[in-house]
C-alpha positions as CSV (number, residue, x, y, z in Angstrom):
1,X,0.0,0.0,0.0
2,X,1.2,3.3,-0.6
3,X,1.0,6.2,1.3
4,X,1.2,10.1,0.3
5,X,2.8,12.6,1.8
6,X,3.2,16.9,1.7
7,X,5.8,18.3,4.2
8,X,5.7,22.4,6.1
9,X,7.6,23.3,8.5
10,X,6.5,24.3,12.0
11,X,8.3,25.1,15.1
12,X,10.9,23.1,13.7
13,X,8.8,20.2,13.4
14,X,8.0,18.6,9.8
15,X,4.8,17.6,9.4
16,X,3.1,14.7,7.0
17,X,-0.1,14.2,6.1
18,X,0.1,10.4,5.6
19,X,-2.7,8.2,4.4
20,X,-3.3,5.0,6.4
21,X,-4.3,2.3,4.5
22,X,-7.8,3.0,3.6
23,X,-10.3,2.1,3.7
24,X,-9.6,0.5,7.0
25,X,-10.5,-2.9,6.0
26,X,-12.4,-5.0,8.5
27,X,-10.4,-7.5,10.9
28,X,-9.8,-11.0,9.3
29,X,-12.4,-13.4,10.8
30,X,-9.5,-15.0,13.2
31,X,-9.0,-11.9,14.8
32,X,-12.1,-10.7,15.4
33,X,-13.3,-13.7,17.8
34,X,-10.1,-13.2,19.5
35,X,-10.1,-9.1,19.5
36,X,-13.8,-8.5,20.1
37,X,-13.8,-9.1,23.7
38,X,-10.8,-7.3,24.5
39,X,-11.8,-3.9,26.3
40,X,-10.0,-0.9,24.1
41,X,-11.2,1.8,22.2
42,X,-8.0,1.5,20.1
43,X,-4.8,-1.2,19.8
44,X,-1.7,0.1,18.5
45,X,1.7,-2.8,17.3
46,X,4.5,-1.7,16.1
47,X,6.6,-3.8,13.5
48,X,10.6,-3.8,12.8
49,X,11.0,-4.4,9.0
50,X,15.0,-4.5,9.5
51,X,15.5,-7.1,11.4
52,X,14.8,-11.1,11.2
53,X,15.2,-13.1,14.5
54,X,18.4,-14.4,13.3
55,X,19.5,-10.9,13.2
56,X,19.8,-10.6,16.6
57,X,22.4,-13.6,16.9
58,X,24.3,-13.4,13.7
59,X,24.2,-9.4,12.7
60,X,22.9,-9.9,9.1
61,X,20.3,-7.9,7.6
62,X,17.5,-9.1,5.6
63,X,17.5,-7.8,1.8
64,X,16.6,-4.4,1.4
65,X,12.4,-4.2,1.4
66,X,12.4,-7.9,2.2
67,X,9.9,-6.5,5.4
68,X,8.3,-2.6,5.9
69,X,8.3,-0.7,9.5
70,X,4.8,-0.6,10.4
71,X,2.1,0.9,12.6
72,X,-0.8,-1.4,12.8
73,X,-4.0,-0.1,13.8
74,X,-7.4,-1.6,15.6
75,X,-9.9,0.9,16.0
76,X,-13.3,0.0,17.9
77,X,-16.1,-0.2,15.4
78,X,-19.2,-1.6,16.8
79,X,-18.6,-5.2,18.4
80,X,-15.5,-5.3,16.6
81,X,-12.6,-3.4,15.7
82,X,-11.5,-2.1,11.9
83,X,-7.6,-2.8,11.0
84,X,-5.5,-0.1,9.3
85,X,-1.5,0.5,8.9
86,X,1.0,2.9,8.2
87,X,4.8,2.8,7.9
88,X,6.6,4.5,10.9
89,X,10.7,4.3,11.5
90,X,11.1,1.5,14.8
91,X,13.6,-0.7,16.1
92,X,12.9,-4.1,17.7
93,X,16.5,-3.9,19.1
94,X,15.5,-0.9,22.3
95,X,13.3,-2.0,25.6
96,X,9.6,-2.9,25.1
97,X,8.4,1.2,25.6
98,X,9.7,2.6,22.2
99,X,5.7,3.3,21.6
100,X,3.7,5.1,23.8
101,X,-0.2,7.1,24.0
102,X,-1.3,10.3,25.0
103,X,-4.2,10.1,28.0
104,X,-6.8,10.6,26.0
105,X,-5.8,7.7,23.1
106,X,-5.8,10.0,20.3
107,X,-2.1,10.9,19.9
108,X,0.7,8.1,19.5
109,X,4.1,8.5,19.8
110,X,7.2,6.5,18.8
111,X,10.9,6.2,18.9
112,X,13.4,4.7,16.8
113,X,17.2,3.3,18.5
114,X,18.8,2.2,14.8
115,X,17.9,4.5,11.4
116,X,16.0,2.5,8.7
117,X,18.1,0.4,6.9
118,X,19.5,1.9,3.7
119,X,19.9,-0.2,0.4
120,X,23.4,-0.8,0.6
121,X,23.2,-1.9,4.0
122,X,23.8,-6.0,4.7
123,X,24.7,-6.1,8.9
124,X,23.5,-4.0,12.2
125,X,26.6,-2.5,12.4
126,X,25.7,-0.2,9.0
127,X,22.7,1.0,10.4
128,X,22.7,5.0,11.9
129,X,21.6,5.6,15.6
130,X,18.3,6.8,15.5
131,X,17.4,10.0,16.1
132,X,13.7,10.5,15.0
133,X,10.3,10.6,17.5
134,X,7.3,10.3,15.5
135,X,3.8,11.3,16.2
136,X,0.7,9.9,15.3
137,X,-3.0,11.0,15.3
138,X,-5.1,8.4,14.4
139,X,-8.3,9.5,12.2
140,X,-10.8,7.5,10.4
141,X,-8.9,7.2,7.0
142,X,-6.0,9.5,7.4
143,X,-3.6,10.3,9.9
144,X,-1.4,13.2,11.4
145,X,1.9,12.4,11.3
146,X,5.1,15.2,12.8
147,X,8.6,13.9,13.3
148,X,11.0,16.0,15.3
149,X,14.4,15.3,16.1
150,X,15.8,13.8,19.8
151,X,19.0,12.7,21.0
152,X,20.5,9.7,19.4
153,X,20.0,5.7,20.4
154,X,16.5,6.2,21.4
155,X,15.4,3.3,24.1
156,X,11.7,4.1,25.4
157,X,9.2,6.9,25.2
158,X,6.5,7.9,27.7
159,X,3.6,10.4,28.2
160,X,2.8,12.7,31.3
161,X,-0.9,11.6,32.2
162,X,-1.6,14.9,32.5
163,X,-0.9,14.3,28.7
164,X,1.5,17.7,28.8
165,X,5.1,16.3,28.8
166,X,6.9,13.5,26.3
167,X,9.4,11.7,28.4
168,X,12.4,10.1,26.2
169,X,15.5,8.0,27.2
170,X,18.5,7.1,25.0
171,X,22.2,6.1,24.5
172,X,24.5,7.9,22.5
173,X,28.0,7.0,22.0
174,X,29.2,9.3,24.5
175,X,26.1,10.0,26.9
176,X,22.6,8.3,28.2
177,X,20.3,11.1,28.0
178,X,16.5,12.2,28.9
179,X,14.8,14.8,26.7
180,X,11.5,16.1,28.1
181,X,9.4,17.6,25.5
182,X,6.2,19.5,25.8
183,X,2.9,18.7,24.4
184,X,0.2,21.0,23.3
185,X,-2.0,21.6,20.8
186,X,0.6,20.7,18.0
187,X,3.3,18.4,17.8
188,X,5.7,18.0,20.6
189,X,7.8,21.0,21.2
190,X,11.6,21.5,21.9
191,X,13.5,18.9,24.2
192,X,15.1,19.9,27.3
193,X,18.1,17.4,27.4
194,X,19.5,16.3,30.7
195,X,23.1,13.8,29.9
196,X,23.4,11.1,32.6
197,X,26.1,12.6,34.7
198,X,23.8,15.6,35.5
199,X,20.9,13.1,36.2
200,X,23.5,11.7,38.8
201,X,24.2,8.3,37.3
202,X,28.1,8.2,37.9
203,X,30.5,5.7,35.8
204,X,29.5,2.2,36.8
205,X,32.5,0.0,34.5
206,X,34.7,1.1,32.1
207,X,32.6,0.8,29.2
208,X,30.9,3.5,27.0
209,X,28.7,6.1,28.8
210,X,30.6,4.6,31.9
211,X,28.1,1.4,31.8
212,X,24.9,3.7,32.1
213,X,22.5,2.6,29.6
214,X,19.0,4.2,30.5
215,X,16.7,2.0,29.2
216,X,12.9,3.1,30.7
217,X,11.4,5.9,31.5
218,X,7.8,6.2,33.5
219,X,6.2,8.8,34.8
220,X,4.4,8.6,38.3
221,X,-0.1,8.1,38.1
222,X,0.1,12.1,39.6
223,X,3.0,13.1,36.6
224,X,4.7,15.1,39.1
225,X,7.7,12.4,39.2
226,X,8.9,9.9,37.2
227,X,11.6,6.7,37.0
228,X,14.4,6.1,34.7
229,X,15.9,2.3,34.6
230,X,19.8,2.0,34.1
231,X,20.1,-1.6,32.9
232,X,24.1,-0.9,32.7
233,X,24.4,0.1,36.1
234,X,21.8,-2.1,37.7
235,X,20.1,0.6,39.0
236,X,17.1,3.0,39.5
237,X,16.8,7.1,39.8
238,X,13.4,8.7,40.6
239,X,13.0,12.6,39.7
240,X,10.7,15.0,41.0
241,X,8.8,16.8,37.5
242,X,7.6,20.5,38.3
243,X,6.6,22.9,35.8
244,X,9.7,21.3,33.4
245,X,12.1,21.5,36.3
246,X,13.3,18.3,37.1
247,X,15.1,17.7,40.6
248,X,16.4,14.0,42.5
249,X,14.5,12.2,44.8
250,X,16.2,10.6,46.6
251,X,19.3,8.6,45.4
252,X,19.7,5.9,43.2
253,X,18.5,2.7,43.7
254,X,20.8,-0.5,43.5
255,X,18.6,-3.0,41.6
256,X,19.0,-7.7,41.8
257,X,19.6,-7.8,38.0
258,X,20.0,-4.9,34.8
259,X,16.3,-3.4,34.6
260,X,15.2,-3.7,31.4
261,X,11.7,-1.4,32.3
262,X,9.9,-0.8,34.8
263,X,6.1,0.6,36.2
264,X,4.5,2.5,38.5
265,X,1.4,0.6,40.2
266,X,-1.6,2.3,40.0
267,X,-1.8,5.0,43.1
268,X,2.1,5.4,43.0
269,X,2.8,3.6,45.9
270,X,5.3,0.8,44.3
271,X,7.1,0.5,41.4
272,X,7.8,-2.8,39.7
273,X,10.6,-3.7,37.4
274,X,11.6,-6.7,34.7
275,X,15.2,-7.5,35.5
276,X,17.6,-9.9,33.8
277,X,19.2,-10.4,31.3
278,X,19.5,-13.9,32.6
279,X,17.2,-15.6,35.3
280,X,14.4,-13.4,35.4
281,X,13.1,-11.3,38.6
282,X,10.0,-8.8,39.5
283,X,11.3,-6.5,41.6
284,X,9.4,-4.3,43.9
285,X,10.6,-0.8,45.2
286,X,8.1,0.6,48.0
287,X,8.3,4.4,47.3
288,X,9.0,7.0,50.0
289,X,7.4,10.9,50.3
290,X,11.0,11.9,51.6
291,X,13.2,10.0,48.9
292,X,14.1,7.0,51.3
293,X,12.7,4.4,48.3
294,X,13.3,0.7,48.8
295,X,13.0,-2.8,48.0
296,X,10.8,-5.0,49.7
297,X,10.4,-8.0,47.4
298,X,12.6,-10.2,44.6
299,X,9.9,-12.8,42.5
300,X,11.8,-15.2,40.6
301,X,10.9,-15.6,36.9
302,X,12.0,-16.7,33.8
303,X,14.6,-16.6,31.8
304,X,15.3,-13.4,29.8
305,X,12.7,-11.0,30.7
306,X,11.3,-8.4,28.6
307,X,7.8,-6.8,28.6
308,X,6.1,-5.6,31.5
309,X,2.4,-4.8,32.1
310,X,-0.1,-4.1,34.8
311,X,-3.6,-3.9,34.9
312,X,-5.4,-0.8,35.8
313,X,-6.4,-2.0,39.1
314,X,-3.1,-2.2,39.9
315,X,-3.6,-6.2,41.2
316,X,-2.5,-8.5,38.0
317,X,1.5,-8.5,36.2
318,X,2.6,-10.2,33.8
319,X,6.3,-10.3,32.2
320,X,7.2,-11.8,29.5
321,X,10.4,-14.1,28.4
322,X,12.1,-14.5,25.8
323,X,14.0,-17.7,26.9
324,X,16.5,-18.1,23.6
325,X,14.5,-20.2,22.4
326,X,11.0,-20.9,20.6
327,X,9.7,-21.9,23.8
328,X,9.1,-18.4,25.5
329,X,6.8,-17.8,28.2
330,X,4.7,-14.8,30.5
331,X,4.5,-14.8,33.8
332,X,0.9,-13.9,35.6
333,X,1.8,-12.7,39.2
334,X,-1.0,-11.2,41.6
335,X,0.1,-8.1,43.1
336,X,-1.3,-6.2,46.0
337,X,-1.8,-2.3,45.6
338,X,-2.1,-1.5,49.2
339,X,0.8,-3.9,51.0
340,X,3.0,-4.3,48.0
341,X,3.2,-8.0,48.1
342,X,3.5,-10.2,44.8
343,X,3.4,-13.9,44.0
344,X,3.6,-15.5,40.7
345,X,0.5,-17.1,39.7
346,X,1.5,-19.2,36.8
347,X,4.0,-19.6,33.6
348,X,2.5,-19.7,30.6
349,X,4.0,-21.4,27.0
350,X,4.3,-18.8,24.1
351,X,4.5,-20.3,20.8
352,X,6.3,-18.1,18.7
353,X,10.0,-16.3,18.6
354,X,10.9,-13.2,20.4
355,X,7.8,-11.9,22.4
356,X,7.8,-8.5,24.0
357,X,5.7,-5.9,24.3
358,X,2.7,-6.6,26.6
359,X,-0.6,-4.8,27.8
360,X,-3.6,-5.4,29.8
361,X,-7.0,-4.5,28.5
362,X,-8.5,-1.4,30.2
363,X,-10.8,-4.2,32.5
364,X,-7.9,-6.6,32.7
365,X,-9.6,-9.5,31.7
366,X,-7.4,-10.2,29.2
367,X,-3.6,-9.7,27.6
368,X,-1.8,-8.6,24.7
369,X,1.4,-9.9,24.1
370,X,3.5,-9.4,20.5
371,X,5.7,-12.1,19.0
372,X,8.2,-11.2,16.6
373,X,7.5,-13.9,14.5
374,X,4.4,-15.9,15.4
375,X,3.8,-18.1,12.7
376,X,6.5,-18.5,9.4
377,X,7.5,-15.1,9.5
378,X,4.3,-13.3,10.3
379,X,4.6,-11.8,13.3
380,X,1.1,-12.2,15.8
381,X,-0.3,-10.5,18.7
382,X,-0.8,-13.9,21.2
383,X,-4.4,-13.0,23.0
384,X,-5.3,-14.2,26.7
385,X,-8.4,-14.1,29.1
386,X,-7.4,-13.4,32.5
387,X,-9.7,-16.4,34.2
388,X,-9.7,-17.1,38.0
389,X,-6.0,-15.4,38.1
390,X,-4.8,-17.8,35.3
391,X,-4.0,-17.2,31.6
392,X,-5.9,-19.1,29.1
393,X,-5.3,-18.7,25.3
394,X,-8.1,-16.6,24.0
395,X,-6.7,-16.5,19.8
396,X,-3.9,-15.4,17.8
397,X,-4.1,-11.9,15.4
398,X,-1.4,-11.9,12.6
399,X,0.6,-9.2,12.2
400,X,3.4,-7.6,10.0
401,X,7.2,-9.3,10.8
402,X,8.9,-8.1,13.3
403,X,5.8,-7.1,16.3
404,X,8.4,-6.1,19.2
405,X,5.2,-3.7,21.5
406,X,1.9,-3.3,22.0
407,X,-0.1,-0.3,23.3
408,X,-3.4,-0.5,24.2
409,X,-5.9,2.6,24.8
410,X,-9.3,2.4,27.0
């Protein structure tokens, strides 16, 4: 499908006008029975084009155009939901959060870590850092599209849920950095840019950036703090937000394993992370009014941890694991909002390579997890009912190669 384009500039932003693919053709028959239920107004998956899953190992490219990098679409209409995509820059190769949504659902926003591949290029090491945070304003055949420009080797992206601030983390060759951007009526507006020496994350090994690789970003349920995860350093920071002025609070926060991403629970009282890269643990940090944040609970996982979702009630997680292998798996744990304990409810099987993002529904009765390659080399979005705290296979909705995270909106 093609889609057309003009360009103006605008506060230094460039616009697009892009055409989704329309008219939004109605969901295949195997994903409606397996989408209708789900409880979303919208369901947005992001697809890598670049990469296959051998890439990861071996570091060679598929040919040029072999796959695209697309924005699939699931809009409610009716009992079901209508299907639509459009081609937005990615990489499957950053955290889980390179995708995020406004509040409201009607603005998406996401970042790319590696540049598009070019024609001439055959291996990972060819490919650019990315530099490029794209938003995306879904309409019923069209959509508004404005790229602007933010530090290099972007990891995750999140939105205030005051909806008034972008939050973005990434790794540059000589600095981890945060850009906060704000958010009005138009596209995002200038980043402010703190490096990670200012943000206070001293050298942890002799490697580049000093072994700080920020690789989430959250913002508290209020949006007057938020939480940045230095997988590098195995460690947390938590920042008081005020008015763009961003201050510590607190110190940093020694973490079991590198976290990969992390969450606030609903209320703000804990915050839950996805460590690894090996044997898998939930951890749990207890937040404190005066900074004094700590850790109250380790639950084993997996192996090779990578999404991370909660439900809105704040009282289901799941992770999910990559494992290596073709035999991944997501972890259902049972959380409690008020005392902060967690216990893992059960490991399910996930047939399919690479799974990663994950995302409740907005009821949490059921779950959304994306596999890079589900079936040949489609990818899929693997579908769950959440039944009497277990996870029960609910369908399987094919999607473009390379599905690497999931959003979905109430």
């Amino acid at each position: 499908m093609r889609f057309q384009s003009f360009s103006l500039s605008r506060r230094g932003a460039v616009f697009l006008g892009a055409a989704l693919a329309s008219p939004a053709i109605p969901s295949r028959a195997q994903e409606a029975d397996a989408l209708a239920p789900v409880s979303a107004s919208r369901i947005a998956a992001i697809s890598d084009g670049d990469f296959l899953a051998s890439t990861f190992t071996d570091g060679v490219l598929p040919p040029f155009g072999a796959h695209r990098d697309l924005l699939t679409l699931f809009t409610r209409s009716g009992q079901g939901f209508t299907r639509a995509a459009l081609e937005v820059s990615n990489s499957a190769t950053a955290g889980p959060d390179t995708m995020a949504a406004s509040p409201d659902g009607q603005t998406l926003y996401v970042v790319d870590r590696l540049e598009r591949a070019t024609p001439e290029a055959t291996r990972v090491t060819e490919l650019a850092p990315g530099r490029t945070l794209t938003t995306i304003r879904p309409e019923p055949s069209s959509a508004l599209v404005a790229t602007r420009a933010v530090p290099p080797g972007s990891e995750a992206v999140a939105a205030s849920p005051d909806g008034a601030w972008l939050a973005v983390v990434g790794n540059g060759a000589e600095q981890a950095t945060l850009a906060l951007l704000p958010v009005g009526d138009g596209p995002p507006g200038e980043a402010v840019v703190y490096g990670h020496a200012a943000l206070g994350f001293a050298a942890a090994d002799e490697g580049p950036r000093g072994g700080v690789t920020l690789t989430g970003v959250q913002w508290l349920p209020d949006a007057k703090a938020l939480a940045l995860t230095d997988a590098g350093g195995k460690r947390l920071g938590f920042f008081r937000f005020d008015g763009g002025t961003l201050t510590p609070w607190g110190g940093l926060v020694a973490t079991g394993g590198g976290p990969l991403t992390g969450r606030f629970v609903p209320g703000g009282r804990f915050y839950v992370t996805a460590e690894g890269p090996g044997r898998g643990v939930l951890g749990v940090m207890q937040m404190a009014e005066d900074g004094r944040h700590r850790r109250i609970a380790e639950v084993p996982a997996d192996m090779a941890p990578r999404g991370l979702a909660v439900s809105r009630d704040g009282r289901l997680l799941a992770m999910v694991h990559v494992r290596g292998t073709a035999e991944a798996s997501v972890s259902l744990l049972a959380f409690d909002p008020e005392s902060g304990e967690c216990r893992k409810l059960q490991e399910a099987p996930l047939e399919g390579l690479l799974p990663a993002g994950a995302a409740f529904d907005a009821t949490g009765s059921h779950l959304l997890v994306t596999l890079f390659q589900g079936n040949g080399d489609q990818g899929a979005l693997a579908v769950f009912r959440t039944a009497q705290q277990q996870l029960v296979p609910a369908g399987r909705v094919p999607l473009p190669h390379g599905a690497h995270h999931v959003v979905v909106c109430a």
